[in-house]
SETI-520211 format. One line per field, with one value per residue (C-alpha): x, y negated, z; residue in one letter; residue number from 1. Coordinates in steps of 0.2 Angstrom, whole numbers. Layout:
// residues N
u: [X	...]
v: [Y	...]
w: [Z	...]
code: [A	...]
pos: [NUM	...]
***
This chain:
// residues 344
u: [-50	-50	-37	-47	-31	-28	-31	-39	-26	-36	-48	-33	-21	-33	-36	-19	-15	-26	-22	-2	6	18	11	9	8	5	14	13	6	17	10	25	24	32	19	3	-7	-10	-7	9	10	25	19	29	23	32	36	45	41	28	25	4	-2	-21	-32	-35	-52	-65	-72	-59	-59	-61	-47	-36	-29	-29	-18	-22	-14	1	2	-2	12	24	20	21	42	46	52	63	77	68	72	54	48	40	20	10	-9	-21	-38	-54	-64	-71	-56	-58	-50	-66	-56	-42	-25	-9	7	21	41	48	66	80	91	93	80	89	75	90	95	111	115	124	126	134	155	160	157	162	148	136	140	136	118	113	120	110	94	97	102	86	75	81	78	59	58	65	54	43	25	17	29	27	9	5	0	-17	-9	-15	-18	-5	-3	-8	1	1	-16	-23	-15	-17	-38	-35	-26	-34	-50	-44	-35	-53	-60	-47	-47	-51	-46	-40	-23	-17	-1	-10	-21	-8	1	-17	-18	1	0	-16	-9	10	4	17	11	12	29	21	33	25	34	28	33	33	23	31	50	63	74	65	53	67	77	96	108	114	132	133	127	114	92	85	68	57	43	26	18	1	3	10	3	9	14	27	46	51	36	48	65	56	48	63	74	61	60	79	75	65	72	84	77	58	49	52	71	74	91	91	100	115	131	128	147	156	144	150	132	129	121	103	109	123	111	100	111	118	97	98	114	107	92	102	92	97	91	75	68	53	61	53	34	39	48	31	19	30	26	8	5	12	5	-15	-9	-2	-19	-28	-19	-22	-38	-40	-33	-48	-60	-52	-45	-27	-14	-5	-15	-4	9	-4	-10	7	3	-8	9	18	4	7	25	26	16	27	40	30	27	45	50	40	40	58	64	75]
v: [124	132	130	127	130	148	163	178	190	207	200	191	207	220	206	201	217	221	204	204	220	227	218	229	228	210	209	192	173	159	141	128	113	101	94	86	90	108	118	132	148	160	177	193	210	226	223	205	188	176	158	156	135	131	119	109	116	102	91	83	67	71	75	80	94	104	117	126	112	116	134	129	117	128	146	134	127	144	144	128	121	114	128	134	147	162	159	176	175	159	162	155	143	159	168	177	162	152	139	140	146	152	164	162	172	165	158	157	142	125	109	91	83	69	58	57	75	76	95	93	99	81	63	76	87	74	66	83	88	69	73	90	79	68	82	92	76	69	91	86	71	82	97	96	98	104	121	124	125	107	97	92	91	73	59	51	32	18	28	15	7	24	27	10	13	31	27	11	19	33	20	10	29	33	15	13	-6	-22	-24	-40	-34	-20	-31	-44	-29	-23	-39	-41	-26	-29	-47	-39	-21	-18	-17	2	8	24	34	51	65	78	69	78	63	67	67	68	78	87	94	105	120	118	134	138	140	127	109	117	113	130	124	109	112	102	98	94	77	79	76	66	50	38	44	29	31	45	39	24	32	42	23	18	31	29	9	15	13	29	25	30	42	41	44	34	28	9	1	15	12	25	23	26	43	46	42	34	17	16	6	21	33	28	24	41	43	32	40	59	53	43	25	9	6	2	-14	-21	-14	-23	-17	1	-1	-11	3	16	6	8	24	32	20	27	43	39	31	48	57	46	46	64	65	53	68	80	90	86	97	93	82	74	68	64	52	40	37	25	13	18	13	-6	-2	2	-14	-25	-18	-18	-38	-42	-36	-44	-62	-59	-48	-40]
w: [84	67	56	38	30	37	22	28	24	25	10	-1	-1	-12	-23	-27	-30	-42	-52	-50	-57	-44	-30	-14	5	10	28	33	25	33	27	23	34	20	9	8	-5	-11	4	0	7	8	8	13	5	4	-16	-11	-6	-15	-15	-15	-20	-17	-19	-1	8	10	-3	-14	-27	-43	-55	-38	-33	-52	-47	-64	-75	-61	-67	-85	-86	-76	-86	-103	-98	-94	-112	-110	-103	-89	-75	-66	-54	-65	-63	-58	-56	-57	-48	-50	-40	-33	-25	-9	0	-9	-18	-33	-31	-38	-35	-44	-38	-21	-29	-15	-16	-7	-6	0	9	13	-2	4	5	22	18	3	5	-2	-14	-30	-23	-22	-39	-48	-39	-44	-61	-63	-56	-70	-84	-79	-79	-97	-104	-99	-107	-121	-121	-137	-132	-148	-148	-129	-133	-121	-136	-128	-110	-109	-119	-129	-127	-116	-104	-89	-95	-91	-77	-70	-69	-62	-48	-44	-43	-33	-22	-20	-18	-2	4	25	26	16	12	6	-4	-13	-19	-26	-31	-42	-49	-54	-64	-71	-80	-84	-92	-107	-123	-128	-137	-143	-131	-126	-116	-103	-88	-71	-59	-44	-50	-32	-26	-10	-26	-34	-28	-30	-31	-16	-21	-37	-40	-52	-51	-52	-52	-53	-41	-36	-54	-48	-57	-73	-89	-107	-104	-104	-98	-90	-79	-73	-69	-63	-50	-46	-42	-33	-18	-17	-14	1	19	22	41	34	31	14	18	2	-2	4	17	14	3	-11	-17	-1	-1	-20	-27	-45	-42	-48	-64	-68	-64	-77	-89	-91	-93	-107	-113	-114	-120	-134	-130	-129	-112	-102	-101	-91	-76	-63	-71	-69	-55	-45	-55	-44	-29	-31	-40	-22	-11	-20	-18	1	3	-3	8	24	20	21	36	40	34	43	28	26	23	38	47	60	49	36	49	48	27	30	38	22	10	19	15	-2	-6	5	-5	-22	-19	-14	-29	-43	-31	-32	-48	-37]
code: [X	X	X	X	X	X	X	X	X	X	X	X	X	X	X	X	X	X	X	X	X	X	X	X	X	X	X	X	X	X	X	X	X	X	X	X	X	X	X	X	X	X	X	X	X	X	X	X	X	X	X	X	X	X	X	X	X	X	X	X	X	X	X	X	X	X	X	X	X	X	X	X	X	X	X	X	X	X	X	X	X	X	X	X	X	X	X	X	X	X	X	X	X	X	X	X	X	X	X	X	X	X	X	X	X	X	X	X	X	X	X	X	X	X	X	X	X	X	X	X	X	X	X	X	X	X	X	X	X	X	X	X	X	X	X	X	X	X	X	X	X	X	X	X	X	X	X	X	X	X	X	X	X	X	X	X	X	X	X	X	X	X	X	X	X	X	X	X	X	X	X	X	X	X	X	X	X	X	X	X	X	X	X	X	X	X	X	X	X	X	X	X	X	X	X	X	X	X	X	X	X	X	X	X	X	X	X	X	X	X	X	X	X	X	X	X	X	X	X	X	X	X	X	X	X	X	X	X	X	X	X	X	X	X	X	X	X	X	X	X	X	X	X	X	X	X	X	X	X	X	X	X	X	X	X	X	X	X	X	X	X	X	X	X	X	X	X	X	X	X	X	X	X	X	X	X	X	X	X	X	X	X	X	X	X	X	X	X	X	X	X	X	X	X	X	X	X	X	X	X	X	X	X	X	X	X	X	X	X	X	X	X	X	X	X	X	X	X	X	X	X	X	X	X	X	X	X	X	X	X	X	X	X	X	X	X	X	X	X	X	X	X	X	X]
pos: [1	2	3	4	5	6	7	8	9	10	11	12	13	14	15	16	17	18	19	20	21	22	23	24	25	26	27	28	29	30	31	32	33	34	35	36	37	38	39	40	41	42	43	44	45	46	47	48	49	50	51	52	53	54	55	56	57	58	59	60	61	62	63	64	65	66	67	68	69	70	71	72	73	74	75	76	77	78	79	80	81	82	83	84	85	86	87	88	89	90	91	92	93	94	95	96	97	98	99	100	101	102	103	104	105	106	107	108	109	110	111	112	113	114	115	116	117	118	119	120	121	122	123	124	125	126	127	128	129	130	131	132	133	134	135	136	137	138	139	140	141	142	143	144	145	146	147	148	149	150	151	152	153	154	155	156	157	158	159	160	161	162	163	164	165	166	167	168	169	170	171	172	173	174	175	176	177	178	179	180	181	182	183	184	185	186	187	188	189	190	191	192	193	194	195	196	197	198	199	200	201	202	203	204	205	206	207	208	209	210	211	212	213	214	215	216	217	218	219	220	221	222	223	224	225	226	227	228	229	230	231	232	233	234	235	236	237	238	239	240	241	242	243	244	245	246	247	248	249	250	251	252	253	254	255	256	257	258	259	260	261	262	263	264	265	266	267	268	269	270	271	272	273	274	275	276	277	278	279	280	281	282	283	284	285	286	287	288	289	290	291	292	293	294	295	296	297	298	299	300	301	302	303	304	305	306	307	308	309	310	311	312	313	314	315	316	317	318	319	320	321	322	323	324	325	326	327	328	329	330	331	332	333	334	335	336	337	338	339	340	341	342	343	344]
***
């Protein structure tokens, strides 16, 4: 069976080194199994080691998959605070592997797929990476758009309006069978959308920990990774999707945070956590809680949904564990409607 991710390595080496100064003797392309939606390549050449981001094969919903606002956003926060890998050649639709793509430098360091860091030395440890999450997360929210050249990066205001019709189209799009709670969850959101506070940051989309690089010997984020959803919007949408994994089943595949003591593991508390937000950001503090906490809820289940139904299609990026997203999109709105019956 043919892998439809595989890149043909013979006619992607003389084109990357024509495009990517330096770049010489491509050895080896190893795809990385984590991730579902652009498929990620390490590749091995004599002048170093690359990281390679494309489009998925197959035909894809529209407005998915822009990996070129990825390497936009990326190449533009190079000038920031916001620590990112250095971006190296964007292709065009037209590539030799027939679809877009991108390198950027292969950065060495550690990534915590478990929230609650069982390789971290001790509680003191763990405080300070969860601090350096926060510290990078509220830089973003800082970074001012207009210099950085991402003025027109999306459209400022109405943030979760627009969002709301996005993903609620993309979820009707992707959707393979009725699911009670979504639609209560839809029709929540639709009657308790905020009024627009005129808020407007570059925010990241897909803010967690398993989507930056840590140093290997300090607490310290050496890069934000995965910026396939970010745009302008609104920062609480951010932090609010950040508290919401860590309310998922740690036994999940989510590996969230709930059901486990974050103080005997030495981890802030979700409201700590985003008050020292608040505090950096020098707000008051975030109300409407349970709104962005529920939007979080069913942002990722749309996207869980897009990625199940790929798998339906036969061009996901990892197929078999794509397979087990359709269960999670019935979790996350199980979870999303607890909450909002329950404010809890």
């Amino acid at each position: 069976m043919n892998d439809l991710n595989a890149l043909d390595q013979a006619a992607l080496a003389p084109y990357l080194e024509a495009h990517i100064p330096g770049f010489g003797g491509l050895s080896a392309i190893e795809k990385f199994k984590s991730g579902q939606s652009n498929p990620t390549y390490l590749l091995t050449a004599a002048s170093g080691r690359y990281v390679l981001r494309a489009k998925p094969p197959g035909q894809l919903l529209k407005s998915a998959h822009q990996v070129d606002r990825e390497f936009r956003v990326m190449k533009a926060l190079a000038a920031t605070a916001v620590p990112v890998p250095r971006m190296l050649h964007l292709s065009n639709e037209d590539s030799p592997i027939g679809r877009m793509f991108y390198v950027m430098e292969f950065l060495d360091g550690c990534i915590f797929w478990d929230p609650s860091l069982p390789e971290a030395s001790g509680n003191e440890d763990r405080a300070a990476i969860y601090d350096a999450m926060n510290a990078t997360l509220a830089a973003l929210h800082d970074v001012d758009v207009e210099a950085v050249g991402l003025g027109d990066f999306g459209k400022p205001g109405s943030y979760f309006e627009r969002q709301f019709g996005r993903w609620t189209s993309q979820y009707r799009a992707s959707e393979t069978g009725t699911i009670p709670d979504m639609d209560q969850l839809i029709a929540w959101l639709e009657t308790h959308m905020p009024a627009d506070d005129g808020r407007v940051s570059l925010v990241h989309g897909d803010y967690r920990l398993d989507n930056m690089i840590f140093a290997a010997s300090e607490p310290k984020v050496v890069a934000v990774l995965d910026w396939e959803l970010s745009t302008l919007g609104h920062p609480f949408a951010d932090i609010a999707y950040q508290c919401m994994q860590w309310r998922l089943p740690h036994a999940s595949g989510f590996r969230g945070l709930g059901g486990l003591d974050r103080s005997v593991l030495g981890l802030p508390s979700e409201e700590a956590y985003v008050d020292a937000y608040c505090g950096r950001r020098e707000i008051a503090g975030i109300g409407n809680w349970s709104f962005f906490l529920a939007f979080s809820f069913f942002r990722l289940a749309a996207i869980c949904q897009g990625v199940y139904r790929r798998a339906l299609d036969g061009n996901a990026s990892n197929p078999e564990k794509a397979r087990t997203y359709g269960e999670a999109v019935k979790l996350l709105a199980a979870l999303a409607v607890d909450l909002i019956d329950n404010k809890i």
